[in-house]
Every structure is written in C-alpha cells, then in structure tokens.
C-alpha positions in Angstrom: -52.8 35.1 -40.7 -51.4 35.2 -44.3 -50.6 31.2 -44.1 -54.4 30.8 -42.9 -55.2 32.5 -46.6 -53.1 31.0 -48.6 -54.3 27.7 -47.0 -57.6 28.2 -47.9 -57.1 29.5 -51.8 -54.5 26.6 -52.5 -55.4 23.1 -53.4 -52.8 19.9 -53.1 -54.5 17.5 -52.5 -56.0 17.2 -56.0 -57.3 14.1 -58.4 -53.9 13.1 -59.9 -54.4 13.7 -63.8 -52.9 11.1 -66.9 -49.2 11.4 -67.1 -46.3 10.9 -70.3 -43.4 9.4 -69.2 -40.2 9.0 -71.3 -37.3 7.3 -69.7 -34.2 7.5 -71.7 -31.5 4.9 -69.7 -28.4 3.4 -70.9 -26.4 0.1 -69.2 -25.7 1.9 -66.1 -28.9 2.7 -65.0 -30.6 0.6 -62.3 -33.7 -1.2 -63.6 -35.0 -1.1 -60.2 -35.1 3.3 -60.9 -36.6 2.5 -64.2 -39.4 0.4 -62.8 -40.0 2.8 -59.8 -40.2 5.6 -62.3 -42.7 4.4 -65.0 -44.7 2.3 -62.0 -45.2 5.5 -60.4 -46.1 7.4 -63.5 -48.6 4.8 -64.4 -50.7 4.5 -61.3 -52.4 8.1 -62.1 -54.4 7.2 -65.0 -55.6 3.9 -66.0 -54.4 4.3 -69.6 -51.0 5.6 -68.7 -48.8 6.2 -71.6 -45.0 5.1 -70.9 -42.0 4.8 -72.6 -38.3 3.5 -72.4 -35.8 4.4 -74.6 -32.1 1.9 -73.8 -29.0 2.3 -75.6 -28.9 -1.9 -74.6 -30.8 -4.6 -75.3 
C-alpha cells in the first residue's frame, strides 16, 4: 500500500536537464573513462558545457 503511494507522488522518469561537467585527470587516468564521462554528460542538453582539466599534455 505505502509503495503504491509513493509510486504515484514520485517522478523518475523525467526530461533530463543541461549538465556542467568538470573532469580533473592526470596520466593515469583512462581516456576511455574520460570520454565515457563527458559523452554521457553531454547527451542531456544540446549545448552541454564540458570541461577537462590534465596535469599532461
């Protein structure tokens, strides 16, 4: 009964809103994580703002 509710009063399934993403990596990171990250960040908004901050070059 109370998970009916609560089912009914809770939304997850929302319009995913604009996202800010700042990735700070150094030489140990993999740049497969980074790109995952920042790709997944900048489906939600077709502006997205990202950013990556490396210790390398």
């Amino acid at each position: 009964m109370i998970l009916q509710n609560s089912e009914a009063m809770v939304s997850i399934d929302m319009p995913a809103g604009p996202s800010e993403v700042l990735v700070i990596a150094d030489e140990h990171v993999s740049l497969v994580y980074i790109a995952a990250d920042l790709l997944s960040q900048a489906e939600h908004h077709p502006i997205p703002t990202l950013f990556l901050k490396s210790s390398g070059q």
